[in-house]
N, C-alpha and C positions, 0 to 999 in steps of 0.2 A: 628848458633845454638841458636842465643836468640829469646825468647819467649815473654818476656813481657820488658819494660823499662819502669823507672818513671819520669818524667822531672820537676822538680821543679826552679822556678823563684823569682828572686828577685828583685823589683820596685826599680827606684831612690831614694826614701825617705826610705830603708831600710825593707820595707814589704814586707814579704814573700807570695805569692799566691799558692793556694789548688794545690800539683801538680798535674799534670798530667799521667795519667796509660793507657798502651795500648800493643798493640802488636807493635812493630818499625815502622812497614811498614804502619799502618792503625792508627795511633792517632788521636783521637777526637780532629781537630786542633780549633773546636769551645769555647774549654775550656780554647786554649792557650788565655794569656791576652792581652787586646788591647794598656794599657799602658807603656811608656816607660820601659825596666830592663837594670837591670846592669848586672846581672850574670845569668845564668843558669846551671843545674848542671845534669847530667840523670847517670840513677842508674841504673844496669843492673839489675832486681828482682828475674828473671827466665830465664834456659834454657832452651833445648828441652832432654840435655843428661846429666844435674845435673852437668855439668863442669863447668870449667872458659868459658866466651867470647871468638868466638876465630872468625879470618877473618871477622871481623866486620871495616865498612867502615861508620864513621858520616860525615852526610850533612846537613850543618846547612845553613839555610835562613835566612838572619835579615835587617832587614831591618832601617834605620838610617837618620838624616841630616847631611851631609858633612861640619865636624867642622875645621878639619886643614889638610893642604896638603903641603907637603914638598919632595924636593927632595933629596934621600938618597945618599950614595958613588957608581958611579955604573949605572948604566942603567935601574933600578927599579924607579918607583915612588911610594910612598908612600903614603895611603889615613888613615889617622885615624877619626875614627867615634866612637861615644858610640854604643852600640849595642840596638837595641831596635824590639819588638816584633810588628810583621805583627796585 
């Protein structure tokens, strides 16, 4: 039932970039920024039935350089990376 989301980013050095507005499914992903971020944040703006979100499923793409890898307790391995935008 959601209609539109905003995704707003935040650079390594702290700068916020213009966010981003679309329908979920169809985002202008030409607007996403090309530089590294730390954070991103998506706001649900509109539904289709004036409610809360509801059975909504995020998938996030990010794309990174592999900074440390270690192995956890257990049969997982472990990748951490900063997150950074495609």
């Amino acid at each position: 039932n959601v209609e539109e989301i905003m995704v707003s980013f935040t650079t390594v050095s702290g700068d916020h970039i213009p966010p981003v507005r679309g329908k979920p499914t169809a985002l202008p992903t030409d607007h996403f920024p090309s530089v590294k971020t730390v954070q991103l944040v998506i706001a649900f703006i509109r539904t289709t039935d004036h409610t809360s979100p509801n059975h909504v499923t995020i998938s996030i793409v990010a794309c990174g350089p592999g900074r440390t890898t270690h192995i956890t307790e257990g049969k997982f391995l472990v990748i951490c990376m900063p997150v950074a935008s495609r």
